[in-house]
N, C-alpha and C positions, 0 to 999 in steps of 0.2 A: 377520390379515395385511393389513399395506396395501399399497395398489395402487400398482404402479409405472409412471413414465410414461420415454418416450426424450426426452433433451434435448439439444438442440446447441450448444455453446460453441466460441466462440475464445478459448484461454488462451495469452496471451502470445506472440500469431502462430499459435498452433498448434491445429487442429481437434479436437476433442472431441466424442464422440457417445458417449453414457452412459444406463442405467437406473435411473433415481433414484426414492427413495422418496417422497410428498408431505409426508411432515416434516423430510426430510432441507435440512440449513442449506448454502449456498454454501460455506461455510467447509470443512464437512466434505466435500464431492464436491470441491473443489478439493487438500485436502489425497488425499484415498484414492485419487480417482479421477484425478487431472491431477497427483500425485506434487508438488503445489506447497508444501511444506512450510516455505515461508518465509511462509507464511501462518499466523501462531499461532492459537491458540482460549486466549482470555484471559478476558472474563467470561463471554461467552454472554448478554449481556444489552444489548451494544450503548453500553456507559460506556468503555470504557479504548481504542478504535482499533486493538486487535493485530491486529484480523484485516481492519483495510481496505484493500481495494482499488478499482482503479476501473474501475465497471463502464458499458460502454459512455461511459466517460471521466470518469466522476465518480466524486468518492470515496462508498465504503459503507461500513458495516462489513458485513461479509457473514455475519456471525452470525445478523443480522437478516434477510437475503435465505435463500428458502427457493428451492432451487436450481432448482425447475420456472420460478419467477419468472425466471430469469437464462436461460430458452429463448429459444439467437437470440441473444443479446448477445456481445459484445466484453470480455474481464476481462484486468485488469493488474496482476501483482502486482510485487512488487519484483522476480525473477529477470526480467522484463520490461524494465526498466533497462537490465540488461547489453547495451553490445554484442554483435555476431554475433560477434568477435575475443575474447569475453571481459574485454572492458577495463572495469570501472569506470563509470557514470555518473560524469561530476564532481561530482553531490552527493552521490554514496555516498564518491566518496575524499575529501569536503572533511567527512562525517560520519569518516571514519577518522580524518584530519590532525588535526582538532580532538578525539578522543577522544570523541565524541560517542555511542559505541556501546558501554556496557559488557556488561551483560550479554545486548545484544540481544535480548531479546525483544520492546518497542516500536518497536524500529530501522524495520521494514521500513513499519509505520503512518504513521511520521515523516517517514520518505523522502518516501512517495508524494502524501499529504498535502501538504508542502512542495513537492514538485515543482508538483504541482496548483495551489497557492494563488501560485506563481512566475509558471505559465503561463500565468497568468488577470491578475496585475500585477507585473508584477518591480520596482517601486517602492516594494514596502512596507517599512515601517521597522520594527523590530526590536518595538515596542508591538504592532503590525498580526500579525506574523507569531505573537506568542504569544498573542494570540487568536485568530488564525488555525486554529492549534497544538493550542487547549485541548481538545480532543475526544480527544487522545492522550494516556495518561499513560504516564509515566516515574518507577518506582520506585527508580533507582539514581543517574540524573545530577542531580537538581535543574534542569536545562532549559537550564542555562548555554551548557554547551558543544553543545547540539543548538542554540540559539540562535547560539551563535558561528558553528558550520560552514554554516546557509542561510545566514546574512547575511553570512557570505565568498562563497559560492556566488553567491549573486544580484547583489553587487558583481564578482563577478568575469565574470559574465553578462553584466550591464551593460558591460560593460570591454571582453571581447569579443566581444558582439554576438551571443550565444546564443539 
């Protein structure tokens, strides 16, 4: 039996104090425990970005983070996005507009990622941002259209002064 320790998170605004095991992954105390289930569990190995978020403001994948490590931090996953009114970030409805979301399960990696890599330079060009990007994959879109909708998003950023 292993030993479990008490941890304290802020998921998405919201306080979390939990009894976590020491092999237990971020990914999984966010999903059971913080009911954050737009958090996938994709490889468990830290390759494909389904399961990142950003923690204390930077992106993880939190597969990799073993949830004692995240004692005391700040996590943001995509439901973090939403307004308090429930409205859309604009780069979640400018990933709808453009179809950029098929079978979503990288979606929420994409978002955050993108937002991230936005709010660090909103001038990156479409080359920048898919390398930016490549930490994420996407088995259904080919990147086109997840490409289309940041780079509407970020022009339209720029445009209004985001």
């Amino acid at each position: 039996m292993s030993a479990r320790r008490r941890i304290r998170l802020e998921v998405n605004g919201h306080p979390l104090e939990v009894d976590v095991a020491a092999h237990q992954s971020l990914t999984e105390v966010l999903r059971t425990e913080a009911g954050a289930t737009d958090v996938k569990y994709g490889c468990g190995e830290g390759v494909c970005g389904t399961c990142c978020v950003l923690l204390n403001g930077e992106p993880v994948n939190s597969c990799l983070v073993f949830a004692v490590q995240a004692d005391g931090a700040s996590v943001a996953t995509l439901t973090g996005l939403v307004g308090e009114d429930g409205e859309l970030h604009p780069l979640q409805a400018a990933f709808l507009a453009h179809g950029a979301a098929q079978c979503g399960f990288c979606t929420a990696g994409m978002v955050l990622t993108a937002q991230w890599l936005l709010e660090r330079d909103g001038s990156l060009d479409r080359e920048q941002l898919r390398a930016g990007l490549s930490g994420n994959l996407c088995r259904c879109t080919g990147y086109t259209k997840i490409l289309d909708a940041v780079t509407d998003y970020a022009q339209r950023s720029v445009t209004d002064g985001d």
